[in-house]
C-alpha positions, 0 to 999 in steps of 0.5 A: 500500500502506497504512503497517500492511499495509507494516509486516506484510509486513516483519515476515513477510519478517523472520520469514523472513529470520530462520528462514533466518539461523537455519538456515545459522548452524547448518549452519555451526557445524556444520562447526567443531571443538567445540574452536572453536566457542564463539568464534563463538556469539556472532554474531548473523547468519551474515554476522557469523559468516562475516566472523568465520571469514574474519578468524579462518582466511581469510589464514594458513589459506586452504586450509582455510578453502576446503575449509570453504567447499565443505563448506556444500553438502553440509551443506545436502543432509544437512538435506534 
């Protein structure tokens, strides 16, 4: 494979990876309380986000930082 047809097929699997970061980042600030929100939009991928979130309520509010984890599927349902 040639340097410029390398270099296109990683822009379309960053243009992917991108659209879907976007997607999953919304379907999880969708699940946080209004009141919480803007501390986490400022992460600029849902692996930041979701480090953010478990520093944030991952030890002291472990059983709801659970239940939020278990929402993400069903966010992802309605989406479909």
């Amino acid at each position: 494979m040639d340097e410029y047809s390398h270099l296109m097929r990683s822009q379309k699997l960053f243009k992917t990876w991108k659209r879907c970061n976007y997607v999953v980042a919304l379907w999880i600030l969708n699940t946080i309380s209004k009141e919480l929100l803007e501390a986490f939009l400022y992460t600029t991928t849902v692996r930041e986000l979701w480090i953010e979130i478990a520093e944030r309520f991952g030890e002291s509010n472990g059983p709801r930082f659970i239940k939020f984890r278990d929402k993400l599927p069903l966010f992802h349902k309605k989406m479909l």
